[in-house]
Every structure is written in structure tokens, then in C-alpha cells.
C-alpha positions in Angstrom: 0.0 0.0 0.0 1.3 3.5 -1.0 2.0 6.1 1.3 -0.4 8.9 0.5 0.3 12.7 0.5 -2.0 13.0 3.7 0.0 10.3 5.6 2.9 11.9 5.0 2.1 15.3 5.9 0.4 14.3 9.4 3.7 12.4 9.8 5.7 15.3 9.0 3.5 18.0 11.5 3.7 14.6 14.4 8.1 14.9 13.9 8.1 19.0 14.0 5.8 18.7 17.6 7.4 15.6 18.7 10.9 16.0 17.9 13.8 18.5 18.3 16.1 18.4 14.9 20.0 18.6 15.3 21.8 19.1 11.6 25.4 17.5 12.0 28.4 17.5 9.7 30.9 14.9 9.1 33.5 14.5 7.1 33.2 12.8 3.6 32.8 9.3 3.6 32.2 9.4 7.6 28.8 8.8 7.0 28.7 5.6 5.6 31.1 4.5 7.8 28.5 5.4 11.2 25.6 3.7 8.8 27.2 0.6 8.3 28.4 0.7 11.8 25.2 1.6 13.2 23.8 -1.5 11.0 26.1 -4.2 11.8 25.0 -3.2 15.7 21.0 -3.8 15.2 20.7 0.2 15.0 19.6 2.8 12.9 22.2 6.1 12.5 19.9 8.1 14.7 19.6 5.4 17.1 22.8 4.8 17.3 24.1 8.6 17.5 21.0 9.3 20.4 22.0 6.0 22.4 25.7 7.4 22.0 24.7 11.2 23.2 22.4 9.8 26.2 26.0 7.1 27.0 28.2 9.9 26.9 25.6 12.4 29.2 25.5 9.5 31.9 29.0 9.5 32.3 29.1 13.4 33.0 
């Protein structure tokens, strides 16, 4: 079944009330390299890079 231009817009105003967005930069290539990592672990790259930032704030 198709995603349909309604789905995707309540999707899209759900993320902007639910969710905070952080734009990082990596260097070239670096991204592929935390996908596939990310991936071989079970994980998405956003889960990954949150379960990484909430590790590293525990520590603190």
C-alpha cells in the first residue's frame, strides 16, 4: 500500500511537535562509515548517534 500525501504530511506535523532536529556534519565518507556501523549493531544512525549522546551524558 502507498504512502499517500495525507500520511505523510500528518507524519511530517507529528516529527516537528514531537521531535527537536539537530543538523550535523561529518566529514566525507564518515557517513557511511557510522551507517554501516550503526547497522552491523541492530541500529539505525539516529539510534545509534542518540543511544551514543544519552551514554556519553550519563557519564558526565
Amino acid at each position: 500500500m502507498a504512502y499517500s500525501d495525507a500520511q505523510k504530511e500528518a507524519t511530517k506535523r507529528y516529527n516537528k511537535k514531537a521531535y527537536d532536529r539537530i543538523d550535523l556534519f561529518v566529514k566525507k565518507g564518515k557517513r557511511q562509515m557510522i551507517k554501516e556501523f550503526a547497522e552491523a549493531h541492530g541500529k539505525s544512525t539516529n539510534g545509534f548517534i542518540n543511544e551514543a549522546i544519552d551514554k556519553a551524558m550519563e557519564e558526565k
